[in-house]
N, CA, C and O atoms as a Tinker XYZ file with bonds, in Angstrom:
   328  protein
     1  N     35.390000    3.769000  -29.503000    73     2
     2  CA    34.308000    3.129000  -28.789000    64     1     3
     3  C     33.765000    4.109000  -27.762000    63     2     4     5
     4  O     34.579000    4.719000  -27.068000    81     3
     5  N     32.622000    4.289000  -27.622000    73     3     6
     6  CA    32.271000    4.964000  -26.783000    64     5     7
     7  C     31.753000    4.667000  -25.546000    63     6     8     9
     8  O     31.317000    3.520000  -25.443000    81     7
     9  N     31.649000    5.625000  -24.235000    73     7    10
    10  CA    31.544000    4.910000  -23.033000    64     9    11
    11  C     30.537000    4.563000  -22.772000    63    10    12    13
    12  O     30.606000    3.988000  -21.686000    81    11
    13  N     29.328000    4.568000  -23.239000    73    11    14
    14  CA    27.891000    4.294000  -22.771000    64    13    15
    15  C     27.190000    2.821000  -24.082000    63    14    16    17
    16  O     27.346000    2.624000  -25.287000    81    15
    17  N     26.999000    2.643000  -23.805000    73    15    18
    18  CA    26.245000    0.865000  -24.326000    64    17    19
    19  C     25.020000    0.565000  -23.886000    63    18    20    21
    20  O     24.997000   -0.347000  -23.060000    81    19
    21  N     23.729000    1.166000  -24.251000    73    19    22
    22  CA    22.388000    0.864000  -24.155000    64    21    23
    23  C     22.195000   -0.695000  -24.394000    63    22    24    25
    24  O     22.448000   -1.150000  -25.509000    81    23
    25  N     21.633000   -1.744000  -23.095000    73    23    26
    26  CA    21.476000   -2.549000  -23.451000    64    25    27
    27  C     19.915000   -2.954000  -23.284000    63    26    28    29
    28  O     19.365000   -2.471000  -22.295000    81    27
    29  N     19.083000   -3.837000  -24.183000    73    27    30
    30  CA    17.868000   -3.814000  -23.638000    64    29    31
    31  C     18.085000   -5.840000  -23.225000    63    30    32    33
    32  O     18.484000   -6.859000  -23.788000    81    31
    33  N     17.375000   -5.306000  -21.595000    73    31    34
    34  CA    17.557000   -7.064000  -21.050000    64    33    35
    35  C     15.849000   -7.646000  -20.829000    63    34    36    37
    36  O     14.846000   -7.005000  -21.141000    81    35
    37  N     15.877000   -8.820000  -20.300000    73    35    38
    38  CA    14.673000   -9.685000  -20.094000    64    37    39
    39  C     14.177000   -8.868000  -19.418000    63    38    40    41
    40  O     14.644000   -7.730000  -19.377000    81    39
    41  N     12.983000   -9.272000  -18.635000    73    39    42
    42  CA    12.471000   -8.808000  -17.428000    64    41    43
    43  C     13.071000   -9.944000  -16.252000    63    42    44    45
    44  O     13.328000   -9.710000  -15.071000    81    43
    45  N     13.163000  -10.882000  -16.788000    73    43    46
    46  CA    13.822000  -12.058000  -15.872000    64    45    47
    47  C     15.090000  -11.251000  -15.055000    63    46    48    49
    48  O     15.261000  -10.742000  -13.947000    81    47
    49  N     15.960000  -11.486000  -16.458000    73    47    50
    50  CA    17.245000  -10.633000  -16.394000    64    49    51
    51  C     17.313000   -9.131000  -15.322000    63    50    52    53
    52  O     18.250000   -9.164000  -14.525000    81    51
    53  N     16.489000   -7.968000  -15.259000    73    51    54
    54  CA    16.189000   -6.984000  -15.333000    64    53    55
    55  C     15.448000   -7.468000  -13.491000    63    54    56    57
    56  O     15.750000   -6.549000  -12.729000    81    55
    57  N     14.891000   -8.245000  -12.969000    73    55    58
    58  CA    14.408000   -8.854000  -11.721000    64    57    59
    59  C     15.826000   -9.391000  -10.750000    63    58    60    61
    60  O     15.822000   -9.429000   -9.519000    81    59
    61  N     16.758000   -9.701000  -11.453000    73    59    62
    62  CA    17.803000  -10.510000  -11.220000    64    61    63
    63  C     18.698000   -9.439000  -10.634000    63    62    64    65
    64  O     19.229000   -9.496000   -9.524000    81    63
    65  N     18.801000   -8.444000  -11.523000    73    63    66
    66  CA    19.860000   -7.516000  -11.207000    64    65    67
    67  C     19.481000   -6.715000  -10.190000    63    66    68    69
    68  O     20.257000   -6.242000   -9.360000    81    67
    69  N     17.553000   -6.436000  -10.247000    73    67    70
    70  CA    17.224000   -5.576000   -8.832000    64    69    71
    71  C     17.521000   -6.021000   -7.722000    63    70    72    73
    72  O     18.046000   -5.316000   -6.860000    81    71
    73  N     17.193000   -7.448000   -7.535000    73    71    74
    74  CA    17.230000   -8.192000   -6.444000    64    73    75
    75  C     18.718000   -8.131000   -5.505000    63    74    76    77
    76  O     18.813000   -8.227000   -4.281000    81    75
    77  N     19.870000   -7.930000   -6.558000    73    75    78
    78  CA    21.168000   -7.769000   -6.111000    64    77    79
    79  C     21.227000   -6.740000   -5.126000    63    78    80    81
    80  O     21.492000   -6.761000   -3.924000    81    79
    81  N     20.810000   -5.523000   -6.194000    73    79    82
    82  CA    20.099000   -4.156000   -5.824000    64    81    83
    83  C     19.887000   -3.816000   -4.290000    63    82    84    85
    84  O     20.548000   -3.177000   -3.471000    81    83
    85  N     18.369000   -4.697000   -4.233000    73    83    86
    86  CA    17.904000   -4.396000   -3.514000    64    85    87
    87  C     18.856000   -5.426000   -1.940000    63    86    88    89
    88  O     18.674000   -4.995000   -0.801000    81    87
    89  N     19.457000   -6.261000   -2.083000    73    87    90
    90  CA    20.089000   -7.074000   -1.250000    64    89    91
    91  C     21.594000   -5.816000   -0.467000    63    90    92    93
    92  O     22.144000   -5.798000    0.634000    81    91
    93  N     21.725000   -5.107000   -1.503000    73    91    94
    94  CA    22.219000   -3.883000   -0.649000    64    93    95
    95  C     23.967000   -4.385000   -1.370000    63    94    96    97
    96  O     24.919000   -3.621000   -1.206000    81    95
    97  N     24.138000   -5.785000   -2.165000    73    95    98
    98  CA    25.533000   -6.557000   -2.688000    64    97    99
    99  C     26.641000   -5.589000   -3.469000    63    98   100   101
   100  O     27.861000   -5.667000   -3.331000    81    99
   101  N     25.481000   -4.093000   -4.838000    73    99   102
   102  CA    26.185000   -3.972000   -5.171000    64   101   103
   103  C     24.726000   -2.188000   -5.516000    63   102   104   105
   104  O     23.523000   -1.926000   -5.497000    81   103
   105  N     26.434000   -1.386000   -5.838000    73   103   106
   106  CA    25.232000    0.001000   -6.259000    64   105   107
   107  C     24.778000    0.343000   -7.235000    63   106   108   109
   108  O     24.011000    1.305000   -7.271000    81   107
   109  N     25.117000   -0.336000   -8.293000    73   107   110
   110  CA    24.387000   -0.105000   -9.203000    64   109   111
   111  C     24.635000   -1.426000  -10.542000    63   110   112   113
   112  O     25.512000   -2.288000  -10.592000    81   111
   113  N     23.312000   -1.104000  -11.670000    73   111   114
   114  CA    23.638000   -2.008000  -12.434000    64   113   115
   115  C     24.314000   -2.695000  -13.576000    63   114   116   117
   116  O     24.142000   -3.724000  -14.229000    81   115
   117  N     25.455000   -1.338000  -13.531000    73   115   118
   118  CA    27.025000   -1.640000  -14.135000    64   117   119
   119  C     27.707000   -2.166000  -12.856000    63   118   120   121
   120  O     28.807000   -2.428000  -13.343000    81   119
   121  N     27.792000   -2.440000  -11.794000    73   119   122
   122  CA    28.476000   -3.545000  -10.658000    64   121   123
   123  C     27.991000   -4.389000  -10.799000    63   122   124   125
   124  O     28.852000   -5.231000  -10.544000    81   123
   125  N     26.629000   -5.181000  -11.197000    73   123   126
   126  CA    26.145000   -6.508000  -11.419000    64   125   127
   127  C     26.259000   -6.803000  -12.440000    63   126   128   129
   128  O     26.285000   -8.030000  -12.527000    81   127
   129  N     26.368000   -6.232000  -13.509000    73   127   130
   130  CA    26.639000   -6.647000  -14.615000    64   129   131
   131  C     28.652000   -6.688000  -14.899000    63   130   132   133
   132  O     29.183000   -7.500000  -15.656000    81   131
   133  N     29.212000   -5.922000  -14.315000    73   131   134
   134  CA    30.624000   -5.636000  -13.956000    64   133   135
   135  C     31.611000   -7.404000  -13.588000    63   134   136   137
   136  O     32.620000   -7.927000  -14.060000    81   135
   137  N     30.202000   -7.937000  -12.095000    73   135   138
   138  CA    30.902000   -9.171000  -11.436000    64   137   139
   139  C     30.259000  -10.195000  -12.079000    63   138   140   141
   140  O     30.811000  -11.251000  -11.769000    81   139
   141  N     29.395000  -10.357000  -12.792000    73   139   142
   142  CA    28.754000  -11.346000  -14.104000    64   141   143
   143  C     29.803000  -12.054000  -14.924000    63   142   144   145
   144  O     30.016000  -13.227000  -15.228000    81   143
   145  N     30.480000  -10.680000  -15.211000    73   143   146
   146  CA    31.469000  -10.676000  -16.334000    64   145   147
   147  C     32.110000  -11.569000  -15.691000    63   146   148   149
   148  O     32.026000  -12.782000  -15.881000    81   147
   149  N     32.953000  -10.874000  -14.695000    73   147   150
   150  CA    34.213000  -11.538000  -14.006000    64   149   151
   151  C     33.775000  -12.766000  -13.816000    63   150   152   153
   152  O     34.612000  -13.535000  -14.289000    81   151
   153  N     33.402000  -13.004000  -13.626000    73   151   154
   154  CA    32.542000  -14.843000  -13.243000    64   153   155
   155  C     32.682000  -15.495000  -14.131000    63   154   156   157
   156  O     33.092000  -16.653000  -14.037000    81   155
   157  N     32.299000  -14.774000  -15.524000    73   155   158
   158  CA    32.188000  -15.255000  -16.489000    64   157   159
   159  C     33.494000  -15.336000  -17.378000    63   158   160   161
   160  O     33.553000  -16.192000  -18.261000    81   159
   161  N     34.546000  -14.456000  -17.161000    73   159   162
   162  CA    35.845000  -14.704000  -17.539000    64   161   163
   163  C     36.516000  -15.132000  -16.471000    63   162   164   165
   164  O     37.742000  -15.215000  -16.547000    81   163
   165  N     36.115000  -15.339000  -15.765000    73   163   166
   166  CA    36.845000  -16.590000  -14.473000    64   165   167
   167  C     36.610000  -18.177000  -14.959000    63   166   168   169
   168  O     37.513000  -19.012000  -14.900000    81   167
   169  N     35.125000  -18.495000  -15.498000    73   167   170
   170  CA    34.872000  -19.777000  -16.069000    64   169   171
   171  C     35.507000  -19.931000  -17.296000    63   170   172   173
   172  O     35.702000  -21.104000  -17.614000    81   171
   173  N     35.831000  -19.198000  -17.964000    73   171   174
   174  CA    35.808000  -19.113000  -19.290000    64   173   175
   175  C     37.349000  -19.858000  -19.370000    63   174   176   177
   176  O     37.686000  -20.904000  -19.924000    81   175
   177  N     38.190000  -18.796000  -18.521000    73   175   178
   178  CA    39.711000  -19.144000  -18.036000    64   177   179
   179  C     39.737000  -20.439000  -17.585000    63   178   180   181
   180  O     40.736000  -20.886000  -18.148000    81   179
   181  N     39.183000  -21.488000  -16.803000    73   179   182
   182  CA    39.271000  -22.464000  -16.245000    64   181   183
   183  C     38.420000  -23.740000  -17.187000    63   182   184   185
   184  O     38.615000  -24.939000  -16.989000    81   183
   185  N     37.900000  -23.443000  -17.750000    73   183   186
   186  CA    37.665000  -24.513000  -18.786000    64   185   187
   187  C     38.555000  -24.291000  -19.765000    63   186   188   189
   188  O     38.814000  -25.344000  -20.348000    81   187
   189  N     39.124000  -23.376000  -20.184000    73   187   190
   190  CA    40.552000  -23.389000  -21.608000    64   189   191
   191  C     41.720000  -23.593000  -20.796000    63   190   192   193
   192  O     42.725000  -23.543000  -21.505000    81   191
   193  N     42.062000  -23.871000  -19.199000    73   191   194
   194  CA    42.869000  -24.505000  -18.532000    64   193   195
   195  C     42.392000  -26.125000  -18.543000    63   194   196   197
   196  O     43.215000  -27.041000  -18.549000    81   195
   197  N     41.278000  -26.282000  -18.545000    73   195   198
   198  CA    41.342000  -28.106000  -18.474000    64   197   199
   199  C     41.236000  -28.076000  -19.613000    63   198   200   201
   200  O     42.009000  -28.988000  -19.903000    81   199
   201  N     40.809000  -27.670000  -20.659000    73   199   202
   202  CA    40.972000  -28.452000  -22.177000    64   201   203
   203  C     42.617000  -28.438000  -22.277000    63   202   204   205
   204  O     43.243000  -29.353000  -22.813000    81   203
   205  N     43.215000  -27.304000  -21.703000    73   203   206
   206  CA    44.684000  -27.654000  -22.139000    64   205   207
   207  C     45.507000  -28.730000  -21.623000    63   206   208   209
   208  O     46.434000  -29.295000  -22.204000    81   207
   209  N     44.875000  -29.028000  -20.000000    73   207   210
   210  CA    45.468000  -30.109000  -19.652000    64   209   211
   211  C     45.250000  -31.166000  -20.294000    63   210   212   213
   212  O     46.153000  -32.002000  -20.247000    81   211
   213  N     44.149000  -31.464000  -21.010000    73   211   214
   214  CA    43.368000  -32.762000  -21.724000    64   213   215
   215  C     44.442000  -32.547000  -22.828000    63   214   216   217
   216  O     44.561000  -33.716000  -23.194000    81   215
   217  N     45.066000  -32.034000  -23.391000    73   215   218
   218  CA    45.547000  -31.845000  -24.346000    64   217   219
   219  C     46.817000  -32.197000  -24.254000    63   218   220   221
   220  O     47.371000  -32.875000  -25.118000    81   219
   221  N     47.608000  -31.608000  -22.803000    73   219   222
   222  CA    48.544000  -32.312000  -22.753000    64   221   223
   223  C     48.765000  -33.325000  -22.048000    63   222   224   225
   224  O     49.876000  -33.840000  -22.178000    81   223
   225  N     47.812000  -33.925000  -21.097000    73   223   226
   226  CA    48.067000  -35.244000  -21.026000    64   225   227
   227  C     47.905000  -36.133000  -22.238000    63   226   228   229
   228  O     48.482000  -37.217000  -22.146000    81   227
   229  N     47.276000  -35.913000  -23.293000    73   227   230
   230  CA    47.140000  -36.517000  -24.635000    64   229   231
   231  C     48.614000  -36.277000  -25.114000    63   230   232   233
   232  O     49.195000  -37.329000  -25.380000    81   231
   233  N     49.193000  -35.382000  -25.247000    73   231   234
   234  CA    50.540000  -35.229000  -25.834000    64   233   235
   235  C     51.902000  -35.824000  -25.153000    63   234   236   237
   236  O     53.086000  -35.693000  -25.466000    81   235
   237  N     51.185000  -36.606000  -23.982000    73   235   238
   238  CA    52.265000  -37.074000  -22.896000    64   237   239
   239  C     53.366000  -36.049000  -21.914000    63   238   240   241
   240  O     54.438000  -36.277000  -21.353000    81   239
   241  N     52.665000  -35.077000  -22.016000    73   239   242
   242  CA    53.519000  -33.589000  -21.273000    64   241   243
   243  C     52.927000  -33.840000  -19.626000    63   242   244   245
   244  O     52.888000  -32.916000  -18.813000    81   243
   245  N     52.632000  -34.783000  -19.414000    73   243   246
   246  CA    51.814000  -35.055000  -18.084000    64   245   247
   247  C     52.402000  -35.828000  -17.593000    63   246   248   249
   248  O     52.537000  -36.854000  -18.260000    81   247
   249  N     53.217000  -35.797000  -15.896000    73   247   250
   250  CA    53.616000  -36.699000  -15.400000    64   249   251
   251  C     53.095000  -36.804000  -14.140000    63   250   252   253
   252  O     52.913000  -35.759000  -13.514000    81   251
   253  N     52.810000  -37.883000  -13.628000    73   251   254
   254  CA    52.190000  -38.297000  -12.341000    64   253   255
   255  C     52.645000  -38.038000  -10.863000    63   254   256   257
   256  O     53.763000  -38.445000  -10.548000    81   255
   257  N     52.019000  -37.517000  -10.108000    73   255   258
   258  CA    52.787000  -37.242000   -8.668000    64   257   259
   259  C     54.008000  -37.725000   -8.144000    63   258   260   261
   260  O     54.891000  -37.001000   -7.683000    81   259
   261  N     54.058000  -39.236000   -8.239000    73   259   262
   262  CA    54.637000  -40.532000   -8.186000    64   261   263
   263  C     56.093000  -39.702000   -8.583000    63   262   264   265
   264  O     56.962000  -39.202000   -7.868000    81   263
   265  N     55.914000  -39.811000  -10.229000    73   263   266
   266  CA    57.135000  -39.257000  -10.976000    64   265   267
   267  C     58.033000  -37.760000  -10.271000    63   266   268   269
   268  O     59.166000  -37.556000   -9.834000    81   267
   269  N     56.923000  -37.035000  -10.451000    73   267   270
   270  CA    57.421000  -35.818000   -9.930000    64   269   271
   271  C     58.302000  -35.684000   -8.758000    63   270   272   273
   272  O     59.439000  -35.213000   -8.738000    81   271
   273  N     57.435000  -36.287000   -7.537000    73   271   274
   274  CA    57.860000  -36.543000   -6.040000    64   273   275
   275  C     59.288000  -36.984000   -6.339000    63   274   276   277
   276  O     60.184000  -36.217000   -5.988000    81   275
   277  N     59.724000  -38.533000   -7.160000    73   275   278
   278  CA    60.439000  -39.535000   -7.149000    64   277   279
   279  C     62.080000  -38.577000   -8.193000    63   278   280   281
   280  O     63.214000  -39.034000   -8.331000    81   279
   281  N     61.520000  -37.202000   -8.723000    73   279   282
   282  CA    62.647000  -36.947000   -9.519000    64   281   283
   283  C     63.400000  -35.523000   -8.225000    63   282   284   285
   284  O     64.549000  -35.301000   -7.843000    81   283
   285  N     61.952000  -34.811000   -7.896000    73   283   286
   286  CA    62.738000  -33.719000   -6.701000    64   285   287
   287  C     63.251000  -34.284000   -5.714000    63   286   288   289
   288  O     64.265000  -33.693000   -5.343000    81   287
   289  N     62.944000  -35.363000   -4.994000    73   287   290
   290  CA    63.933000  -36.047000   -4.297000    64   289   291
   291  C     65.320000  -36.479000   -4.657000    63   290   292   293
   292  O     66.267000  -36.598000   -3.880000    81   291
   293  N     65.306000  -36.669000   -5.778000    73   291   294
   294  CA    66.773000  -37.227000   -6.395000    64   293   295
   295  C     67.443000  -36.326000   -6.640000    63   294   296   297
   296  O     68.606000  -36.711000   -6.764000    81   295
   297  N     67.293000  -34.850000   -6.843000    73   295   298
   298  CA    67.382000  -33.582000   -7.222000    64   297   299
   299  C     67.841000  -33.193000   -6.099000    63   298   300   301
   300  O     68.882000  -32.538000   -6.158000    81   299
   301  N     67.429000  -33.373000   -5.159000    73   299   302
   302  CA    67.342000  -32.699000   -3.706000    64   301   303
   303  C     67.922000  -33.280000   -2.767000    63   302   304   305
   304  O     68.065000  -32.662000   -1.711000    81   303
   305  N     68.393000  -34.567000   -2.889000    73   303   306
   306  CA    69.322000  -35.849000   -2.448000    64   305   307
   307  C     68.709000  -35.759000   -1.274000    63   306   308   309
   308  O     69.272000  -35.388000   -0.244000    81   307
   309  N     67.169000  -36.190000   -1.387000    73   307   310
   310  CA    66.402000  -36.968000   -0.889000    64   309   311
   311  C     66.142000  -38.610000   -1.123000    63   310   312   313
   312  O     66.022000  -39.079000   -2.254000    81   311
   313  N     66.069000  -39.474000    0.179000    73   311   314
   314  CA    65.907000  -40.961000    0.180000    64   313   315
   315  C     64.370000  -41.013000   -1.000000    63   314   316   317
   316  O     63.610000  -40.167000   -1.472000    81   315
   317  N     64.464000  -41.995000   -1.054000    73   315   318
   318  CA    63.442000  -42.262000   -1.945000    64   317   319
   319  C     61.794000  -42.341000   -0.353000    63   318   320   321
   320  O     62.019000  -42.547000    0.840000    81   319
   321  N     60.879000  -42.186000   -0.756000    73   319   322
   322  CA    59.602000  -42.454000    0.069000    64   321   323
   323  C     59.837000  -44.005000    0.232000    63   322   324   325
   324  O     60.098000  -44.926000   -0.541000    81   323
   325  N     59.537000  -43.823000    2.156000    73   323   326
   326  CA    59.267000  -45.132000    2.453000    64   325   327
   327  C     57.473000  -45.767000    2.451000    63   326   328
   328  O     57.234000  -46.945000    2.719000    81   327
């Protein structure tokens, strides 16, 4: 793979990234396109974290605060919550 990747963008796109630019945020437009990414594999990560929770509260791998609290106390020879 090589290190350079010609991309051709909007003018929208291409307004967006100056503006960063020009805001002084980042130096150039492999850094705006760089923290895009990250944003974008930051969301990416956190929606395939709630589908998994949906998944396992569907599979019953999900237990409620209640539960949790009520078993480390017993664990921990803690009174039960008054």
């Amino acid at each position: 793979m090589s290190g350079t990747m010609k991309l051709n963008v909007s003018p929208e796109i291409e307004r967006s990234i100056q503006r960063h630019l020009d805001r002084g945020e980042y130096s150039s437009p492999e850094e705006v396109l760089l923290a895009a990414l990250e944003q974008l594999n930051d969301y990416s990560e956190t929606v395939a974290d709630i589908d998994q929770s949906f998944l396992d509260e569907k599979a019953g791998r999900v237990h409620s605060l209640r539960d949790a609290d009520a078993t480390l106390r017993k664990k921990h020879g803690f009174g039960p919550r008054s």
